[in-house]
N, C-alpha and C positions, 0 to 999 in steps of 0.2 A: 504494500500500500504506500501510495506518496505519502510526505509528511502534512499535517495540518501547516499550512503557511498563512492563515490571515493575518495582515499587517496589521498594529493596533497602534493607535498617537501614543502620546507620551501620559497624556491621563487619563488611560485602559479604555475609552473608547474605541469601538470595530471602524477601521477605515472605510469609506463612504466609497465602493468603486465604481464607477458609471461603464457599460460598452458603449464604444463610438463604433457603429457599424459598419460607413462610409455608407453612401449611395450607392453607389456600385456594387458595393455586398450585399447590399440586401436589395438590389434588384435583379441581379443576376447569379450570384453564388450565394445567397444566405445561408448555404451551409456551412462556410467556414465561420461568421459569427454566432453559430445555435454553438458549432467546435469550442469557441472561445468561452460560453457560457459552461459547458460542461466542463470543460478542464479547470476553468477556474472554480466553482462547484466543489469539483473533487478535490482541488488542493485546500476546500473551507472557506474560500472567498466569496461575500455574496456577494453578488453582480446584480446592479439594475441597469435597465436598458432605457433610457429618457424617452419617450415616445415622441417627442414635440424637433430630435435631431433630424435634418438634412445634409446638404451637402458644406463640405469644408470652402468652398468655389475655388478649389485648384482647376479645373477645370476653365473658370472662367478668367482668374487671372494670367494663364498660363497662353492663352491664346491671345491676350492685350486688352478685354475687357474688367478692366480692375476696377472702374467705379461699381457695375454690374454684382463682383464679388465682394464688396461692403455690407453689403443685408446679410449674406453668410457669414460672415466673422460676427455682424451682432449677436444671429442666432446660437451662433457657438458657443458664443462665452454665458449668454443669457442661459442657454440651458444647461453647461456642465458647470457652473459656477457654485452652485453645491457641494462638489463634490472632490475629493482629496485624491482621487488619480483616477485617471481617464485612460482607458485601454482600446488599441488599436487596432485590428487587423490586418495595417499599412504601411509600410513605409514610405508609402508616398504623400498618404494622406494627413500622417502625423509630420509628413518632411513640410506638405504647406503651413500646416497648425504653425510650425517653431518657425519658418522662416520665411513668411510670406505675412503672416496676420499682421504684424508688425508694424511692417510696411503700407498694407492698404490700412490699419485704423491710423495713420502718420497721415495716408493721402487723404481720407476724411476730414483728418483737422479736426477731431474729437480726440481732447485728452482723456476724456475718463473712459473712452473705449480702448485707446491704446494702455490708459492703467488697467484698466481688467484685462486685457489679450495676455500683458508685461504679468502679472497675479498668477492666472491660468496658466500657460503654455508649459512652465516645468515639471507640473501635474497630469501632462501627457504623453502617454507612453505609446511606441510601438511593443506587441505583443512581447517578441523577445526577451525586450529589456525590462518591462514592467516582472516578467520572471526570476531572470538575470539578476538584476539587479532592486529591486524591492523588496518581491519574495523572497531572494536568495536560496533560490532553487534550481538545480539543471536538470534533476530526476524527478520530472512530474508522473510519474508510475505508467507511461505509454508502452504499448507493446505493437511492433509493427513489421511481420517477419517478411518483409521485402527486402531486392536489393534497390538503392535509392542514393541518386547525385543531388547536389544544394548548387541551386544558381543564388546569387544574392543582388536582390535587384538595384539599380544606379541609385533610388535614392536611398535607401537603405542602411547604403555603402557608404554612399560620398557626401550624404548631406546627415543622416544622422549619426554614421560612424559606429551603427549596431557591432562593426570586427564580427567576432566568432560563437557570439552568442547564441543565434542560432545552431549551429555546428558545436555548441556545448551541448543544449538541449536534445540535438538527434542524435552524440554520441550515446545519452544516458537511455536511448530506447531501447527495450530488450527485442531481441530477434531482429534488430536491422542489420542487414549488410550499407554501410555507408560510403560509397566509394568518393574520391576527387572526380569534381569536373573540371577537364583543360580549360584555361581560359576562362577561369571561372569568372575575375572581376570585367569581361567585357559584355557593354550593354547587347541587350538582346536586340536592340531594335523598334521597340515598340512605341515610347516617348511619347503616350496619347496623340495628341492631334497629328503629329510627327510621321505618324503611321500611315494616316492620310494622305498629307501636301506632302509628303518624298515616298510615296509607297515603293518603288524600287529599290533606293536602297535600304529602306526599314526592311524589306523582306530580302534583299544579300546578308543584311548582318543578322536576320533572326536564322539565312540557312546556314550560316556559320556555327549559331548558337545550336542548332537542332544536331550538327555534324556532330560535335562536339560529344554532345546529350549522347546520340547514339552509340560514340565511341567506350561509351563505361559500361555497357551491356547494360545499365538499370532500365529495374521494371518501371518504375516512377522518379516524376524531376520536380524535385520539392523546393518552393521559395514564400517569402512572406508577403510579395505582393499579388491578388489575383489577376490587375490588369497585362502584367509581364505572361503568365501562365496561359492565359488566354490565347495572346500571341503569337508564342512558342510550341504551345499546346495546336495550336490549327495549323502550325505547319507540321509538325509530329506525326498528326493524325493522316496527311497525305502521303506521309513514307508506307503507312498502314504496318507499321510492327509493333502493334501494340505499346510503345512508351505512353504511362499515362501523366498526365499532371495533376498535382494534388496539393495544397495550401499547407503549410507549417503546423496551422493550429490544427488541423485534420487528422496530420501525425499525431502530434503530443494529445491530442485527445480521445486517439483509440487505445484500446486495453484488450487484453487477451479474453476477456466476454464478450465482444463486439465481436468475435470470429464465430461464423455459423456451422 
């Protein structure tokens, strides 16, 4: 069994955890945030889910509509501002949370929006490190007897600086074969809208990435962000050998009763 890890403040009070689902998670994969609900669960953490969250507007800032993603950062803070760490399924979406809000409550010209973002944002976690490093845990009790390579997505990498925490946590799963993938820190290609306006070379670099993938013989290619997987995952599926894709927290939150 994992150990009980709920984090408690300094005067015995149970730490307040909120999931941030993204949009994207819960329009297309909600299975990797129900993932995040049960592992945290199992490690003793209770988790609410804010019902009132939308999107982070990475999406919107990221394309050059920044006034556009000012009502998303309101709603951000307005609704996780309760709560003493915010957990992510993202590294992209927690990479806008820390270094994007910032900047659009500055280009609003609203100080107390930019003092609440400046409040908020170190109370948000990508999954990894909210385990990593809060819980201080790397053996969340996952059982997962595949063989299985770790892409670690661009923002992940390069803007949160997660290193090898993820690759702590799928070391400590029993029954995984974990193999290296070459080339592991090159982007896959995908760079949301990027994908679109250069779709030729987003899909040279995603078939570099898939080559790559194939060369480890794993049955699955495990990362913490969905929209990379996505990416990687549709070109995968045209080679037709079976490589699946499958989300970080998917891992860490199956267990050897989850096998039928």
């Amino acid at each position: 069994m994992p150990p009980t890890a709920s984090p408690v403040r300094p005067d015995g009070a149970v730490v307040k955890v909120a999931l941030f689902a993204t949009c994207f998670n819960d329009t297309m994969w909600p299975e990797t945030p129900k993932a995040v609900v049960r592992l945290l669960e199992r490690l003793g953490v209770d988790v609410e889910f804010p019902q009132a969250q939308t999107c982070c507007g990475q999406m919107f800032t990221n394309t050059g509509y920044a006034d556009e993603a000012i009502p998303g950062v309101r709603r951000f803070v307005d609704v996780f501002a309760g709560y003493d760490a915010v957990v992510a399924p993202s590294g992209s979406c927690v990479g806008s949370v820390r270094h994007q809000h910032a900047d659009l409550a500055d280009r609003a010209g609203d100080r107390g929006l930019r003092a609440a973002v400046d409040e908020l944002t170190p109370r948000v976690h990508e999954l990894s490190e909210f385990l990593v490093d809060v819980l201080g845990v790397t053996d969340v009790g996952a059982f997962f007897p595949h063989r299985v390579t770790y892409h670690p997505t661009c923002h992940s990498l390069r803007m949160l600086r997660v290193g090898d925490r993820p690759l702590q946590l799928l070391r400590a799963v029993r029954g995984i074969d974990l193999v290296e993938l070459p080339d592991a820190d090159q982007c896959c290609g995908f760079g949301g809208t990027f994908a679109m306006k250069n779709a030729d070379v987003s899909v040279a670099m995603g078939l570099d990435k898939t080559a790559h993938v194939r060369s480890t013989g794993a049955g699955y290619l495990v990362a913490g962000d969905n929209s990379c997987l996505a990416h990687i995952g549709g070109l995968l599926s045209r080679h037709r050998d079976g490589v699946r894709t499958v989300h970080l927290a998917e891992i860490l939150a199956s267990t050897e009763g989850d096998l039928p």
